[in-house]
C-alpha positions in Angstrom: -44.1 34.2 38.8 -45.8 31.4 40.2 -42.8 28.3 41.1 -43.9 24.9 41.8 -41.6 23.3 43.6 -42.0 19.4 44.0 -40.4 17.6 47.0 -39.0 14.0 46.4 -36.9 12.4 48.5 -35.2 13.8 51.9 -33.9 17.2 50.6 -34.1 17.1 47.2 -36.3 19.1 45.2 -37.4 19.3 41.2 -38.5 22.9 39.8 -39.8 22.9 35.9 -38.3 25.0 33.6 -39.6 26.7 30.5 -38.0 28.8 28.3 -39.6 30.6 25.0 -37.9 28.3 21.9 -38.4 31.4 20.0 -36.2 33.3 22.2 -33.3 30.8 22.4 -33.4 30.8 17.8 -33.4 34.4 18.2 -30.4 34.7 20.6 -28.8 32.0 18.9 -28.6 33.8 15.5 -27.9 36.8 17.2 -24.4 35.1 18.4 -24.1 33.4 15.0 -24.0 36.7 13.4 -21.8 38.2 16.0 -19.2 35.5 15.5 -19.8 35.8 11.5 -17.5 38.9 11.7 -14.7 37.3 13.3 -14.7 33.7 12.2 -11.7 32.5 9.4 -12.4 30.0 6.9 -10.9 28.8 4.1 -12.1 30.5 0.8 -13.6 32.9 2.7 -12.2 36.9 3.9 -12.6 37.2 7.3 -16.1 38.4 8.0 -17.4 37.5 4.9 -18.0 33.9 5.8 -22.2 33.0 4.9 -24.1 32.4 8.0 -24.8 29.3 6.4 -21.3 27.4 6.5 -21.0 29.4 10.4 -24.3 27.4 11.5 -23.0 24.8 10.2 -19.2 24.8 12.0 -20.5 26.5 15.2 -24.9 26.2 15.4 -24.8 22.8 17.5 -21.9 24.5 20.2 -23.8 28.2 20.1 -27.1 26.7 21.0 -25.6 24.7 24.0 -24.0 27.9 25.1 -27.3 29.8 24.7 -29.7 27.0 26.4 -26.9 26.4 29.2 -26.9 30.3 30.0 -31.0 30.8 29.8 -31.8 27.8 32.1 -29.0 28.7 34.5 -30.5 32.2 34.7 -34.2 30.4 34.8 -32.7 28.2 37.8 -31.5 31.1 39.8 -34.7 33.2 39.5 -37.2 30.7 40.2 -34.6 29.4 43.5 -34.5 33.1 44.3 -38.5 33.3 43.9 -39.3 30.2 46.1 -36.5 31.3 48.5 -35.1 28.2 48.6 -31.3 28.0 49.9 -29.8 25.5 47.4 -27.1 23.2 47.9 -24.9 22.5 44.7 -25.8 23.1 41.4 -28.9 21.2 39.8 -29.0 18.2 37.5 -30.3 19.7 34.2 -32.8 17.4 32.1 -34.8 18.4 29.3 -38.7 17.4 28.9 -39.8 15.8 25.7 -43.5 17.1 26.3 -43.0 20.5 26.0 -45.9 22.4 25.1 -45.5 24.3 21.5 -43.2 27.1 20.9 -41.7 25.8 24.6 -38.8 24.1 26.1 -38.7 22.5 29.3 -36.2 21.5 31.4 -36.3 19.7 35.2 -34.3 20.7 37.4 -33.2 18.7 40.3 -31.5 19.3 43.0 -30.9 19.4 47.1 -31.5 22.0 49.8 -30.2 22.9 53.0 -32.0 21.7 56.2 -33.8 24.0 58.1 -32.0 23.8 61.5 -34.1 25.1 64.6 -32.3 25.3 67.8 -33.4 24.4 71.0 -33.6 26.3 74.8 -29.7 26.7 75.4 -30.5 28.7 78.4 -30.6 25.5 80.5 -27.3 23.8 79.0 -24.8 22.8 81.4 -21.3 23.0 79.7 -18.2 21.0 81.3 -15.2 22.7 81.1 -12.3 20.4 80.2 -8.3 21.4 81.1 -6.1 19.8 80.8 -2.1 19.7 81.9 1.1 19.8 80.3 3.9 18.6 82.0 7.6 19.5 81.2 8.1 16.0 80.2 5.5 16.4 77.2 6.9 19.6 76.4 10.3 17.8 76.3 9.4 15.3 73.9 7.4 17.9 71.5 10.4 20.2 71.4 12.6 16.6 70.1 10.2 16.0 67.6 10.2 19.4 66.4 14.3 19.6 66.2 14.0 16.1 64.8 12.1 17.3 61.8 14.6 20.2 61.3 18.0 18.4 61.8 20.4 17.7 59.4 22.8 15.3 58.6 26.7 15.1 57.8 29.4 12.9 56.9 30.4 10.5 59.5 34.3 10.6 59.9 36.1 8.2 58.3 37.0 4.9 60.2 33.9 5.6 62.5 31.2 2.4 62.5 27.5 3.1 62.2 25.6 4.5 65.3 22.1 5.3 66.7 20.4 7.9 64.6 22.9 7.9 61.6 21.5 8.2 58.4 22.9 5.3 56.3 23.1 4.5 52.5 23.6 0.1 51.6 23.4 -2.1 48.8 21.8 -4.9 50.2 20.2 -8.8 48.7 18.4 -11.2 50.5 18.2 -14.7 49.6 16.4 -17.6 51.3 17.7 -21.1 50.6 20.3 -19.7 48.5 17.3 -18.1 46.0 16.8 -14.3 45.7 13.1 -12.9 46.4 11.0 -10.2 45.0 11.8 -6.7 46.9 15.1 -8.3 49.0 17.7 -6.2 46.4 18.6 -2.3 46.9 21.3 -0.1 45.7 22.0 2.8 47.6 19.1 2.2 50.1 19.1 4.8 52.9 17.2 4.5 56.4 17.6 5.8 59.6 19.4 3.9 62.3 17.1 3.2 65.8 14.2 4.3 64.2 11.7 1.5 63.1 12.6 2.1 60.1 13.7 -1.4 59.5 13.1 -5.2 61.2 14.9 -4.9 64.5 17.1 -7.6 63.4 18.1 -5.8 60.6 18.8 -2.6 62.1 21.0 -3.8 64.7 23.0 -5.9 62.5 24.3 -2.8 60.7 25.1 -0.9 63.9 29.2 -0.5 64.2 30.2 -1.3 60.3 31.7 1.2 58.3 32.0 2.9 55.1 33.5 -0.4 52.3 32.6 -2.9 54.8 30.0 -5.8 53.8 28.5 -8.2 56.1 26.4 -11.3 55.7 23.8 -11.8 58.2 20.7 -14.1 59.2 17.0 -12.6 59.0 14.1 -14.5 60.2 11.0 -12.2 59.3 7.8 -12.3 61.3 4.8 -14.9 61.0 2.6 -12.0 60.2 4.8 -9.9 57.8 3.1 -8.3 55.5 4.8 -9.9 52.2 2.9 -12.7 52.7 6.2 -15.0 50.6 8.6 -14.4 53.1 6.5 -13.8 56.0 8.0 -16.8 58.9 10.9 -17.7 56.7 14.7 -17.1 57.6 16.7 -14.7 55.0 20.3 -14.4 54.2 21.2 -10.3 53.9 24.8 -9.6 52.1 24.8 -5.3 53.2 27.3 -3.0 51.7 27.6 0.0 53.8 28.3 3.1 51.3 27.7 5.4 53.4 27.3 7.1 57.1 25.7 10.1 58.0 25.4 11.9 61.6 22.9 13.4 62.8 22.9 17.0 64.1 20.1 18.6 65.9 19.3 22.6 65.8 20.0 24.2 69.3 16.7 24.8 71.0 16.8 28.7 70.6 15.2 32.0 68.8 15.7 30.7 65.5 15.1 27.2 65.9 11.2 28.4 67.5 11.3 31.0 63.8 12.3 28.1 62.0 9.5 25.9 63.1 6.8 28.5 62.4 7.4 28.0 58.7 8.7 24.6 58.8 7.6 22.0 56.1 8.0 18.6 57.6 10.4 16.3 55.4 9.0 13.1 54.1 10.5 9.4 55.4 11.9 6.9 53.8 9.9 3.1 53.8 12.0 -0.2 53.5 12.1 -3.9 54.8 10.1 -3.0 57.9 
């Protein structure tokens, strides 16, 4: 068959469609009948139900079905005819001035660009290397055994230190007033790393599990909570509890480990 295919804009195209009504009533009662024998309704034995009450529950959704499946199959032909190499799946609309005893559909939709490549025989190709130093594999190797270490209970009596996992109540006030997002219970961060304002970080280093502390906090000009950003805070922190890091030993099953590793999510907080 003859395809017409109609460039718009760029690469899309529009093919026309046209499908036989007769041949879409005809498959269309051929599935209504079909489903007849299995369909339940009340009143009714199963498959006894009149074709009239099953066109009426199921006619509208069987000819969607039937129309879907015959312009699909139209679609493909007609690409396959023009060999077009077709990108997606087409926007289906149907014609209103059909011819009689036809339906017509456009569809429209985008193809690939033809790619023609040029004289490579002439190409000069820079080859890029680049060095590693046992400093950069240093520092890869801590972030790997940082995102497979562990942590444990502190002893008791010892005050908080860099790298300990720690778990506070804290409120902020400024001018004796609390402020939206300055209250935590059982808050946990990560001591020494950015986690937290400097200022508040360091302020927790050396207390320990029971001990609270009250403690000045001027945030930054430019923090991003615009109400408190410049403004001096007031932090009352409960330490609940200390945590120690411990990192894997650099060995067989730390490097089998990592192959499979998933990397663990951080914690976000008054940063």
């Amino acid at each position: 068959m003859a395809v017409n295919v109609e460039t718009l804009e760029k690469l899309e195209r529009r093919i026309t469609l046209s499908l036989a009504a007769g041949e879409i009533s005809g498959e269309v009662e051929n599935r209504l009948r079909n489903l007849s024998r299995t369909v339940k309704a009340d009143g009714f034995r199963p498959g006894k139900v009149p074709m009239s009450v099953v066109a009426q529950r199921y006619g509208y959704s069987v000819q969607y079905e039937v129309v879907n499946d015959r312009v699909g199959q139209a679609f493909a032909d007609a690409a396959s005819e023009a060999k077009l190499r077709v990108a997606g799946a087409p926007r289906i609309t149907q014609k209103d001035d059909a011819p009689e005893g036809q339906m017509a559909f456009d569809a429209t939709f985008e193809v690939y660009p033809e790619v023609t490549l040029g004289d490579l025989t002439a190409v000069e190709v820079e080859r890029i290397s680049a060095e590693v130093s046992d400093a950069a594999i240093d520092r890869t190797i801590e972030i790997l055994r940082k995102q497979r270490r562990s942590f444990g209970q502190r002893p008791a009596g010892e005050g908080v230190q860099e790298t300990d996992r720690v778990t506070i109540d804290f409120e902020g006030k400024i001018d004796g007033e609390p402020f939206a997002g300055g209250k935590a219970d059982a808050f946990q961060f990560i001591v020494g790393e950015g986690q937290m304002l400097e200022q508040f970080d360091k302020s927790v280093r050396g207390m320990k599990v029971g001990e609270s502390k009250t403690f000045p906090l001027q945030f930054p000009a430019d923090y991003h909570g615009k109400d408190v950003a410049g403004k001096e805070a007031d932090f009352l922190v409960t330490m609940k509890k200390i945590e120690a890091q411990h990192l894997p030993a650099v060995d067989d099953a730390f490097a089998k480990a990592w192959a499979s590793r998933k990397a663990p999510s951080r914690a976000c907080a008054p940063t």
